[in-house]
N, C-alpha and C positions, 0 to 999 in steps of 0.2 A: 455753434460752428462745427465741434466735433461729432454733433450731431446728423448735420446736414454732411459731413463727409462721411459718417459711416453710411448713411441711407445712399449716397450716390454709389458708394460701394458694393453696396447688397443687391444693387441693381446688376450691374454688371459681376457676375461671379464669376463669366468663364474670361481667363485674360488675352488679350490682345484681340484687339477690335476688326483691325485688316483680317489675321489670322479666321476667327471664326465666320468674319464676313465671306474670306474668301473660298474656303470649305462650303459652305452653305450655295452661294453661286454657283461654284464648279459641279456641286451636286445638281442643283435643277435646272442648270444647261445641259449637262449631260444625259440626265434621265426625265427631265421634264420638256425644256426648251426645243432640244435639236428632234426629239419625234416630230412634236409637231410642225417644226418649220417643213422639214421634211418631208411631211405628210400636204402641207399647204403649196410647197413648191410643185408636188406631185398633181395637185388639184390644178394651179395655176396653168400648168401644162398644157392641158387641155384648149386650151381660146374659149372667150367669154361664149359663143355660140355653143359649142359643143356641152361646155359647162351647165348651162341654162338648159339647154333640152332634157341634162340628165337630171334635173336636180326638178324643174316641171311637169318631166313624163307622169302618165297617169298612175303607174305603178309606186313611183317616188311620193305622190300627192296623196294617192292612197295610205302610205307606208306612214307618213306624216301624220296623218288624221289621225290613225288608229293607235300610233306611240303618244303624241303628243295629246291626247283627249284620254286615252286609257292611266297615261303621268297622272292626268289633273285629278279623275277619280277615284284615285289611286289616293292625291294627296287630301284631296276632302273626306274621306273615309280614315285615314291616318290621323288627320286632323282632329274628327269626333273622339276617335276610339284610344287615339294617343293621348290627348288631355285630359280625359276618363282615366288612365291606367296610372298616368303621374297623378294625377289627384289622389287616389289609391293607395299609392305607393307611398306619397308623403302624408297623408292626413289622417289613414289609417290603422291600427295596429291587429293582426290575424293570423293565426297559423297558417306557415307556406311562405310566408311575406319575401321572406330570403332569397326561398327556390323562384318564385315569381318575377322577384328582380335580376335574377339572374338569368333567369327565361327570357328576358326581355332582352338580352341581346346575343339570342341564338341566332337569330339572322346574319348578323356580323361575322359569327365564326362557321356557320354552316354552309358547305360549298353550293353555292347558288344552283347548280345541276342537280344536287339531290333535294332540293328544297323545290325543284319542278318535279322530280320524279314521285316526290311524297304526293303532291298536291293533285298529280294525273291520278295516281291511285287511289284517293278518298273521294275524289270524284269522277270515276270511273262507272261502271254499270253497277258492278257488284262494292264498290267500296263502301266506307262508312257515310261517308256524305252523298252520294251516290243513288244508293239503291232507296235513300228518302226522296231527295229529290227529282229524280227522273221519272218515276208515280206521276207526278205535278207536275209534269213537264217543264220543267226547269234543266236544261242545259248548261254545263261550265265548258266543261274540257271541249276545246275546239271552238269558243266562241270570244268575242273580245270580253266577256264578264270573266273566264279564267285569267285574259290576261291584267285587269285589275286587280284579280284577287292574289296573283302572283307578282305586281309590283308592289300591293298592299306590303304582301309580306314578307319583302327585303326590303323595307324601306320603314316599317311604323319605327323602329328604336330612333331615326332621328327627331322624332318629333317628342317622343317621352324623352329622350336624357337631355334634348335642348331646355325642355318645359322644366325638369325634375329639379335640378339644382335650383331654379329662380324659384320656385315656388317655395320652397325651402326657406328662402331668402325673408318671405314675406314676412312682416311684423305683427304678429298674434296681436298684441295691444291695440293696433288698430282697426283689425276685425272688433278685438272686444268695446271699443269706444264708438265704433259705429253704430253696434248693437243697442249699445247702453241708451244714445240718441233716439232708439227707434228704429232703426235702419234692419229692412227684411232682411232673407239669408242671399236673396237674388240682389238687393240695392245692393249687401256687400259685396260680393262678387262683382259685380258691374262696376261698382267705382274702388274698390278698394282694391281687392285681388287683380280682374280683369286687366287696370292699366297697367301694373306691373308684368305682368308678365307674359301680355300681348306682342312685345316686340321677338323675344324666344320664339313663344306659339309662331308665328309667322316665321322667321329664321329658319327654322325646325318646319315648317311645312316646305318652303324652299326650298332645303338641302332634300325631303322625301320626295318633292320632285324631279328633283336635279337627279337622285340618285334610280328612281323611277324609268329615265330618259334613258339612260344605257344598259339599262338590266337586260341578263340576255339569256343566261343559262337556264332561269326560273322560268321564262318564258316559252320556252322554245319548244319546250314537251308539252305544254298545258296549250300553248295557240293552235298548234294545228297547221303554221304556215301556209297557209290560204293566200295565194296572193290579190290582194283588192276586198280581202275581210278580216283574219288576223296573220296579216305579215306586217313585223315591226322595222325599224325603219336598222336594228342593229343586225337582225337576219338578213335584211336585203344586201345589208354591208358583207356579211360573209358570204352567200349565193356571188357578190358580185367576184371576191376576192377566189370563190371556188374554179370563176372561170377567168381566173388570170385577168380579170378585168380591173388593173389595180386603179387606174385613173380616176373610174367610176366610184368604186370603193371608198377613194380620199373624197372625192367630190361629197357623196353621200355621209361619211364623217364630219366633215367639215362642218355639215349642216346640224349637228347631234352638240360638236366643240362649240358651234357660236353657242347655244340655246343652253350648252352650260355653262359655259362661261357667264354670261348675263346671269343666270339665275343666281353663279356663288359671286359675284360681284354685289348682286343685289341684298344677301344673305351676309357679306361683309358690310355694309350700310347701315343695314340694322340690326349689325351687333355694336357699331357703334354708335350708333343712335342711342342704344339704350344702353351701354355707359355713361352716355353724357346723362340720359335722364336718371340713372341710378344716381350717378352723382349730386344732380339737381336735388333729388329725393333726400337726402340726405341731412 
């Protein structure tokens, strides 16, 4: 019994339940809830007619394609290369391993604008990536493969520190009993490691998407703003807001808000999906 009332206690350590409830609300209505309503009553504005032509025009439909398709292989590339890095990072031991892992969430603290300015410049005429590739006629800067390679990279750390910690997790013993069975190094990974920590990998590809969909600063130097080849759909949002077009501007967010919402809805699912299966596992 005084068990069970210390543990209900250690739950709760901060006191009073209203109290921190009602801090915590006041906070994400105020800085969370009331932009968007805000933003949504501004779109509403409009009549469904006026709405619909801005959100179908060909420039919008355009804008659409090239954000929401450049997200996706953005996050299949994150996908590979972040599950690679966490596997690295947990299974290996190497000089660097430190600085490595800490490199790995330079994107987080590096202001997104200089993180395009780097990227113009390595592939640039004369820069390091650059003056290889362009021999080969291989094109970045100003084409929509910069702008993959620029959501690529503000976005691969969620996919490694989603992956990182569960991999950690896994039970060496049962790598080695799978072994011992006979079980290749691919059989174990596919049934042993894979199901574990399949539901992260995915979580972790969703938020590099989600995070993908609103990138703007990384972008904006390396597209080239081309409209109807790389114009994103969050530059069209400032071009509109440059010309006091605020209507349009909400219209055109709105449409960026639903697509992440759904994604971090989807990304809350299966983190709980895969608590319940942890716990199963157990």
């Amino acid at each position: 019994m005084a068990a069970t009332a210390s543990k209900r206690r250690s739950r709760h350590l901060l006191p009073g339940f209203g109290l921190t409830l009602g801090v915590t609300m006041l906070y994400l209505g105020i800085i969370v809830v009331l932009p968007l309503v805000a933003m949504l009553i501004k779109t509403t504005s409009l009549g469904w007619d006026e709405l619909w032509r801005i959100l179908t025009s060909n420039r919008s439909m355009a804008a659409y394609r090239i954000t929401f398709g450049s997200a996706f292989f953005a996050m299949l590339f994150n996908g590979v290369f972040g599950l690679l890095l966490a596997w690295v990072l947990v299974r290996y031991e190497f000089p660097g391993k430190r600085f490595l892992d800490a490199l790995v969430d330079l994107p987080f603290a590096l202001p997104t604008a200089v993180a395009g300015l780097t990227l113009v410049t390595l592939f640039s005429n004369n820069g390091w990536y650059g003056q290889i590739l362009n021999p080969l006629g291989l094109t970045v800067n100003y084409t929509q493969v910069g702008i993959v390679i620029a959501m690529a990279f503000t976005s691969v750390p969620f996919v490694v520190r989603t992956v990182q910690p569960v991999l950690e997790e896994v039970q060496v013993d049962l790598e080695e009993a799978a072994r011992t069975l006979g079980a290749t190094r691919w059989q174990v990974f596919a049934r042993v490691i894979w199901p574990t920590i399949m539901p992260a990998f995915v979580a972790g590809c969703v938020l590099s998407f989600a995070r993908s969909l609103g990138e703007f600063g990384a972008v904006v130097f390396i597209a080239g703003n081309l409209p109807g080849m790389t114009e994103i759909v969050s530059l069209l949002i400032y071009i509109r807001l440059d010309e006091y077009n605020y209507s349009a501007a909400a219209a055109l967010a709105s449409v960026l808000l639903v697509a992440a919402f759904l994604t971090l809805l989807l990304t809350n699912l299966l983190q709980a999906w895969q608590l319940r299966y942890m716990e199963r596992s157990k």
